[in-house]
C-alpha positions as CSV (number, residue, x, y, z in Angstrom):
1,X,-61.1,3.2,-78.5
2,X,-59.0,0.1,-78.1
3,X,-59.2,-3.0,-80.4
4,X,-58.0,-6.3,-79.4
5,X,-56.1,-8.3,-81.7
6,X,-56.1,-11.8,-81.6
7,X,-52.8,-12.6,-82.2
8,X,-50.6,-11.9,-79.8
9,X,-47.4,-9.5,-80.1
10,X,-44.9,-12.2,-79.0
11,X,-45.9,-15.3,-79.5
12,X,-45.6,-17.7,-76.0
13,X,-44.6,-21.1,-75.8
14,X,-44.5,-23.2,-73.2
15,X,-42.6,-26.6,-73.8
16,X,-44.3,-28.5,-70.4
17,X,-46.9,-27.9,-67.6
18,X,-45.3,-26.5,-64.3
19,X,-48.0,-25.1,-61.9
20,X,-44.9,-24.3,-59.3
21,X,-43.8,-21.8,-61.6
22,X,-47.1,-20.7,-63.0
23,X,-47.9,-19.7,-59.4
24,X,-44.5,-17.4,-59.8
25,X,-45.6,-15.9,-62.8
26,X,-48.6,-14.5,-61.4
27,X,-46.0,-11.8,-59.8
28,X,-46.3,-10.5,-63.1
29,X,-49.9,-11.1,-63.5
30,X,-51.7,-9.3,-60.8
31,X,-48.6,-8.2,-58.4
32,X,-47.0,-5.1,-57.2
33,X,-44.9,-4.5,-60.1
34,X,-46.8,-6.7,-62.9
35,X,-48.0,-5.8,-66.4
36,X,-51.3,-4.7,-65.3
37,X,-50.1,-2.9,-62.7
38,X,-47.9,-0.8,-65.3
39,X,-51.0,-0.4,-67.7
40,X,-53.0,1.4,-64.8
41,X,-50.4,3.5,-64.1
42,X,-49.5,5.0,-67.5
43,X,-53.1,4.7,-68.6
44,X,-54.2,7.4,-65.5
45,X,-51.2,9.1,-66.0
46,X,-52.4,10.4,-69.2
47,X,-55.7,12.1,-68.7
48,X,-53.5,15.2,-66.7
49,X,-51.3,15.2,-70.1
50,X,-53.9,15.3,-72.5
51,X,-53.7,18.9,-73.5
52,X,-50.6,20.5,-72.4
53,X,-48.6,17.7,-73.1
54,X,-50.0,15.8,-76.1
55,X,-47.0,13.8,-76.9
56,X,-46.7,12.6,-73.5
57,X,-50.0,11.4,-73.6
58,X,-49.7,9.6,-76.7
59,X,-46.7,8.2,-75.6
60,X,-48.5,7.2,-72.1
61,X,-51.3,5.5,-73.9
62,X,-49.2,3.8,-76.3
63,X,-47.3,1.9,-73.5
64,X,-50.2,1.2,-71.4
65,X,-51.9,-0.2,-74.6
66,X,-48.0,-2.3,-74.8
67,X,-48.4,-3.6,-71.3
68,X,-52.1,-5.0,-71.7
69,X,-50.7,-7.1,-74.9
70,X,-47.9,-8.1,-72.3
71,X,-50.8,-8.7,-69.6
72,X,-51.9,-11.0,-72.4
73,X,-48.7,-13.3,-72.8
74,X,-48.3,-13.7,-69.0
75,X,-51.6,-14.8,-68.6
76,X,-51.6,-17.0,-71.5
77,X,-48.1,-18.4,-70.5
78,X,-49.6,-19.1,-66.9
79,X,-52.5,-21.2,-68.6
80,X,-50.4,-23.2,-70.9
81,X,-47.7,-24.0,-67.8
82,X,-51.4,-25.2,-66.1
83,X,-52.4,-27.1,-69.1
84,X,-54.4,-30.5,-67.6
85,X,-55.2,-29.0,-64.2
86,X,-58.2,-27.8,-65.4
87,X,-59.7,-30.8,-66.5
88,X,-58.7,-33.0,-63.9
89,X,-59.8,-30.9,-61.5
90,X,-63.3,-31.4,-63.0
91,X,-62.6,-35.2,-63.2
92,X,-61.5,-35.3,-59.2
93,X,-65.2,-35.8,-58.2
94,X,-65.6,-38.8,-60.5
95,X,-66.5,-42.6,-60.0
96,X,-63.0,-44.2,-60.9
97,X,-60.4,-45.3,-57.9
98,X,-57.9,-43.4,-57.2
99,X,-55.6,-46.5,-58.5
100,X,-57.1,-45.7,-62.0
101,X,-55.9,-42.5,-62.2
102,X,-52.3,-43.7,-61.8
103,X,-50.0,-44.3,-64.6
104,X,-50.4,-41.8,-67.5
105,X,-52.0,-39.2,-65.3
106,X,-48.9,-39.4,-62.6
107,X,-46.7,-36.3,-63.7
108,X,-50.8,-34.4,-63.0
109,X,-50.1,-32.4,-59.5
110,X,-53.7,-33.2,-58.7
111,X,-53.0,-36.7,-59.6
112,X,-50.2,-36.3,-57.1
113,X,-52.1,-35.0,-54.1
114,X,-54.4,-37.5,-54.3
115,X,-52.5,-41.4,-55.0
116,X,-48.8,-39.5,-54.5
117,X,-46.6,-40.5,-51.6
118,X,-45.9,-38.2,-48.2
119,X,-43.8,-36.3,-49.6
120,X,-45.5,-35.0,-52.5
121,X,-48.7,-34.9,-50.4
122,X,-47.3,-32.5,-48.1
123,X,-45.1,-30.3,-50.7
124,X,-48.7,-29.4,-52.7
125,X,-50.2,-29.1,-49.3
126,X,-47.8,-26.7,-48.5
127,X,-48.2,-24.6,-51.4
128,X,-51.7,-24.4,-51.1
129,X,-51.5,-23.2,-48.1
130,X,-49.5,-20.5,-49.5
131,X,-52.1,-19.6,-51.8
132,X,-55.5,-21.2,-51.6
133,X,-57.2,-19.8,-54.3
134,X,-54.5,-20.5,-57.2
135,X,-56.1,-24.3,-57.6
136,X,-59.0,-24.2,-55.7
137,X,-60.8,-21.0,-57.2
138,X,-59.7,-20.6,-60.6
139,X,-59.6,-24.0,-62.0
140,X,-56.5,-23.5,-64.0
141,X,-56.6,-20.3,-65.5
142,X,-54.5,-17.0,-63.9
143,X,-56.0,-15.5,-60.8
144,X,-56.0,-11.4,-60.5
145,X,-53.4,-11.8,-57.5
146,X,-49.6,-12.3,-56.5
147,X,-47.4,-15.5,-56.0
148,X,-48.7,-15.1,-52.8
149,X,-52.4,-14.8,-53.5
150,X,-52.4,-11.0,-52.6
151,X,-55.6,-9.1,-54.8
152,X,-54.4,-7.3,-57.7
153,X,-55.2,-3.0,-55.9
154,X,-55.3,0.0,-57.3
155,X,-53.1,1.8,-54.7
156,X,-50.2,0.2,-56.8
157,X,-50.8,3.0,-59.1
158,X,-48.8,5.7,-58.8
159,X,-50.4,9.4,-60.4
160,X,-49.6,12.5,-59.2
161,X,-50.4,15.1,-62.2
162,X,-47.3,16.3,-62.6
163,X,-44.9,14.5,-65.3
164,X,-41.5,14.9,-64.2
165,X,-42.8,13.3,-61.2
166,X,-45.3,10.6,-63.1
167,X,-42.4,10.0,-65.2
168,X,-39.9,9.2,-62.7
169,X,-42.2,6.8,-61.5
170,X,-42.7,5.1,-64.5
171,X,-38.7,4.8,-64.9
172,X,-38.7,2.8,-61.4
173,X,-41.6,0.9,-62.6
174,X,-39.8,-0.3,-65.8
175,X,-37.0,-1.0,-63.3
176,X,-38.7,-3.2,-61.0
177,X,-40.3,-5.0,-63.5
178,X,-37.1,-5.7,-65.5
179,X,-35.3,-7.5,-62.3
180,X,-38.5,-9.3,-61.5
181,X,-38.2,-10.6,-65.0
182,X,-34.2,-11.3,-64.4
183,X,-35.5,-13.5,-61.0
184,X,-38.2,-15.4,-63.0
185,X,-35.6,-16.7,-65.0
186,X,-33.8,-18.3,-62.7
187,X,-36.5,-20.2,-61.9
188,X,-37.5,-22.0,-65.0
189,X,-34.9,-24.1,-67.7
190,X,-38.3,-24.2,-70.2
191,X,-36.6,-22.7,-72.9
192,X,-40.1,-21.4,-74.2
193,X,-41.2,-19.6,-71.3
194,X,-37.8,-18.5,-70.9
195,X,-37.7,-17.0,-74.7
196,X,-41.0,-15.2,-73.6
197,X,-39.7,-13.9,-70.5
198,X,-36.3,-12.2,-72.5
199,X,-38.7,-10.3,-74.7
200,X,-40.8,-9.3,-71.6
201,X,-37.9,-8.1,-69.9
202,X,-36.5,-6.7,-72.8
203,X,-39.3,-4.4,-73.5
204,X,-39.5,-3.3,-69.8
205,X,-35.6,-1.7,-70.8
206,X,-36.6,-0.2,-74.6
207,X,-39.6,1.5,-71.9
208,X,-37.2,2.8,-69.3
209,X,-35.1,4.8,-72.5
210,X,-38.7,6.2,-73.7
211,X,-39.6,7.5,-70.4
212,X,-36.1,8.7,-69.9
213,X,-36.4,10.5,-72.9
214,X,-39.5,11.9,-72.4
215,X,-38.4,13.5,-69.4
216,X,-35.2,15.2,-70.7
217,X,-37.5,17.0,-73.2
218,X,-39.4,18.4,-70.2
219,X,-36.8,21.6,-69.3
220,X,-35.8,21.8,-66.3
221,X,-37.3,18.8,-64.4
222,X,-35.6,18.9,-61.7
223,X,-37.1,19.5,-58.8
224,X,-39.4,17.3,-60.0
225,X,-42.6,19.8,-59.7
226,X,-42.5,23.7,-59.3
227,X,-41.2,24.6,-55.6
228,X,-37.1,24.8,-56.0
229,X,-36.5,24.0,-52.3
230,X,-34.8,25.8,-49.4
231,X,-31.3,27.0,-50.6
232,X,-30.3,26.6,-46.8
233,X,-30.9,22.8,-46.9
234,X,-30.5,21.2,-50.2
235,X,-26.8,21.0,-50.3
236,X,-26.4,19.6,-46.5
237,X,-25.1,16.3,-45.8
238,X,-25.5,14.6,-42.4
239,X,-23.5,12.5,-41.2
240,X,-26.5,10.4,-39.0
241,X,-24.3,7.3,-37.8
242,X,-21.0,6.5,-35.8
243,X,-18.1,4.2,-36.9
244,X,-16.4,4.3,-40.3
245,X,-18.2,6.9,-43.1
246,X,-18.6,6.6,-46.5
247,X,-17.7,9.6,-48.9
248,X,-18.7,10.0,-52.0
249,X,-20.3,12.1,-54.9
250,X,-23.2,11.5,-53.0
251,X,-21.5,13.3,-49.8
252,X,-18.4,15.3,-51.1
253,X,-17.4,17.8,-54.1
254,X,-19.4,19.3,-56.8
255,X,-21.0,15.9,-57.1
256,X,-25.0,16.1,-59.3
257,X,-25.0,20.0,-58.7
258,X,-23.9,22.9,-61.5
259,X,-20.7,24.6,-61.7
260,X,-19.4,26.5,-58.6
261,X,-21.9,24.1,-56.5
262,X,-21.0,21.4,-54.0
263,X,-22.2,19.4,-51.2
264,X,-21.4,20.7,-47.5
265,X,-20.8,17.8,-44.9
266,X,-21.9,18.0,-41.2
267,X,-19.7,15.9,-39.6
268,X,-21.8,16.4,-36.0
269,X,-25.1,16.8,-37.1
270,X,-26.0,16.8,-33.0
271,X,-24.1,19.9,-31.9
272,X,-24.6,21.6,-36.0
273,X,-28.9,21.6,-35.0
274,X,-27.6,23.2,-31.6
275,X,-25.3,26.1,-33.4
276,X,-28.6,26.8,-36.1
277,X,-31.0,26.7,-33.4
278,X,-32.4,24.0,-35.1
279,X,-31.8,24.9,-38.5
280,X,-33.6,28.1,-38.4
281,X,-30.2,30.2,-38.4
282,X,-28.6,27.9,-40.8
283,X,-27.2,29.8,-44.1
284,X,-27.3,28.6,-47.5
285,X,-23.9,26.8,-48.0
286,X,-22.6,24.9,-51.1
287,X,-24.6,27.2,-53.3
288,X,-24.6,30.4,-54.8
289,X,-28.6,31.3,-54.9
290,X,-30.0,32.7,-52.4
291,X,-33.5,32.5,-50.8
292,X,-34.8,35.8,-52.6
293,X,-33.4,34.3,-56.5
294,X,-35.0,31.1,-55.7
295,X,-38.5,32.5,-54.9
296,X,-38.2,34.4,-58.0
297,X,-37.1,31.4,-60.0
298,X,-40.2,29.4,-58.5
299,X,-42.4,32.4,-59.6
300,X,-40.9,31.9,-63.2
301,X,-41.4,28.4,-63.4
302,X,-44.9,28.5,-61.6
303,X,-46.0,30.6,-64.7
304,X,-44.5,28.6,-67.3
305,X,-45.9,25.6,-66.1
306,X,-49.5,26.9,-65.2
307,X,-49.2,29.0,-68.7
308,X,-49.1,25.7,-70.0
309,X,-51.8,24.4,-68.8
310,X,-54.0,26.9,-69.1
311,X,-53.2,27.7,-72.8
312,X,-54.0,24.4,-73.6
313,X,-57.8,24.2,-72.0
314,X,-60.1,25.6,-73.9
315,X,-63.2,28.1,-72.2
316,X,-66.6,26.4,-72.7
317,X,-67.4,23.3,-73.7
318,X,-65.0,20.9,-74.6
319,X,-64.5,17.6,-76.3
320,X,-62.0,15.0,-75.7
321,X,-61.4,14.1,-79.5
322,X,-62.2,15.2,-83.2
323,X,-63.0,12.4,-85.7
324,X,-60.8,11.8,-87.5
325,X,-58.1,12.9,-85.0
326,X,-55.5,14.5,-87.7
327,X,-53.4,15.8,-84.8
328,X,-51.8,15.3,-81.5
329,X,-53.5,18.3,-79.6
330,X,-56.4,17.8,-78.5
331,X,-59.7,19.6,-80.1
332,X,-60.2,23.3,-78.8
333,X,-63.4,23.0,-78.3
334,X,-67.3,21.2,-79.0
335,X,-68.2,21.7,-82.8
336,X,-71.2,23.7,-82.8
């Protein structure tokens, strides 16, 4: 059940009209990387963690509820940065001159397209052309697209039922979202919209430490998923381009692996396919597990993390909540 409150959670101000930037801010309206964007994604990325990982999902649904109150303050923001457009672009069709709408009314960008000179003719023009629909089809308000006029879509949504994978997505997500923020700035001196844009950005980092943290309490996560990989390839380095090379703990020495682990580098990755008959014959280097100890441990894991699972669904029929829901789990099955 979600209940809208009218207030918002930070309250947007917006010290003039500026449609330039209002057509920026509907990055974080309806783009790639926008609020909504992020509210789809943790909201479907719940349902999978409903009943083996209860805390996850509250936590999911929690920030997705967050990002629809920040889905709010953009959009308001982008109608108070359009304040006047909307009625003058109901007045455009009117009786009066075009001379009477001078005066007052000049700082109005449809004021300008109409009695402004060249060049302030042509820089609207050009914007429009840019995105159409900004002016033309929402009379002021935000539109459900990019900057760049580009339909809000679902395959922005990333959800692949697994949480140390989901959760990893939702870091990046936080961390686009923050440097779109950081750009935005730049791009406005309004020190209202600005003010709302720090606490917007500053909530896309308190997000990033709650996702991290969810994911350290899922043991081990890494390989994100069950599989471990091929001993005989995930400590190999290739070396795929000529000229002057780049080493690293990305490359060289124990680097992210455990103790007694490292990285092996193939200088000639050319001739090293031709010696392992293309990688078929290739031994497990840089590592002490062998194929046999990693099958087992995928075994392992594969039960934990299907036990989980199926511990958690109940046989029969099921319900999705108990009212009142007392606790975090979800009910074990229909009431009779």
């Amino acid at each position: 059940m979600f209940h809208h409150a009218k207030e918002l959670q930070f309250n947007a101000r917006v010290t003039r009209p500026d449609p330039r930037f209002a057509r920026l801010l509907l990055e974080q309206f309806g783009g790639g990387n926008g609020e909504l964007k992020a509210a789809m994604q943790y909201f479907v990325q719940a349902f999978a963690a409903r009943r083996p990982y209860p805390d996850k999902y509250d936590l999911l649904m929690d920030i997705a509820t967050e990002e629809l109150s920040h889905l709010e303050i953009v959009g308001a923001t982008i109608t108070m940065l359009l304040d006047g457009v909307n009625g003058e672009l109901k007045d455009a069709a009117g009786v009066e001159p075009i001379s009477a709408l001078k005066g007052a009314a000049e700082a109005n960008p449809i004021t300008k397209l109409m009695s402004g000179g060249a060049g302030e003719k042509e820089g609207l023009i050009h914007e429009a052309l840019f995105n159409p629909q900004f002016l033309v089809m929402t009379g002021g308000s935000p539109a459900l697209t990019n900057s760049q006029g580009v339909p809000w879509q679902g395959s922005y949504v990333n959800a692949n039922g697994d949480l140390t994978v989901d959760l990893r997505s939702d870091i990046a997500a936080e961390s686009r979202a923050k440097i779109v923020y950081e750009y935005l700035m730049k791009f406005t001196d309004d020190p209202g919209v600005r003010d709302t844009l720090g606490f917007l950005m500053t909530r896309e980092i308190a997000h990033f430490q709650m996702f991290q943290a969810a994911l350290d309490t899922i043991q081990p996560n890494f390989p994100p998923g069950v599989l471990q990989g091929d001993p005989r390839h995930t400590h190999t380095y290739f070396n795929m381009s000529n000229g002057a090379d780049a080493r690293g703990p990305w490359n060289q020495g124990q680097g992210p692996w455990g103790q007694g682990e490292h990285w092996t580098y193939v200088e000639d990755p050319q001739q090293h396919v031709l010696e392992t008959k293309g990688e078929v014959e290739h031994k497990p280097e840089g590592t002490t597990h062998t194929v046999a100890e990693i099958q087992k441990k995928e075994a392992e894991l594969s039960r934990i993390r299907s036990g989980e699972v199926k511990a958690a669904t109940p046989s029969g029929a099921q319900q999705w909540s108990e009212y009142p829901q007392t606790s975090l789990a979800a009910p074990g099955s229909e009431p009779a």
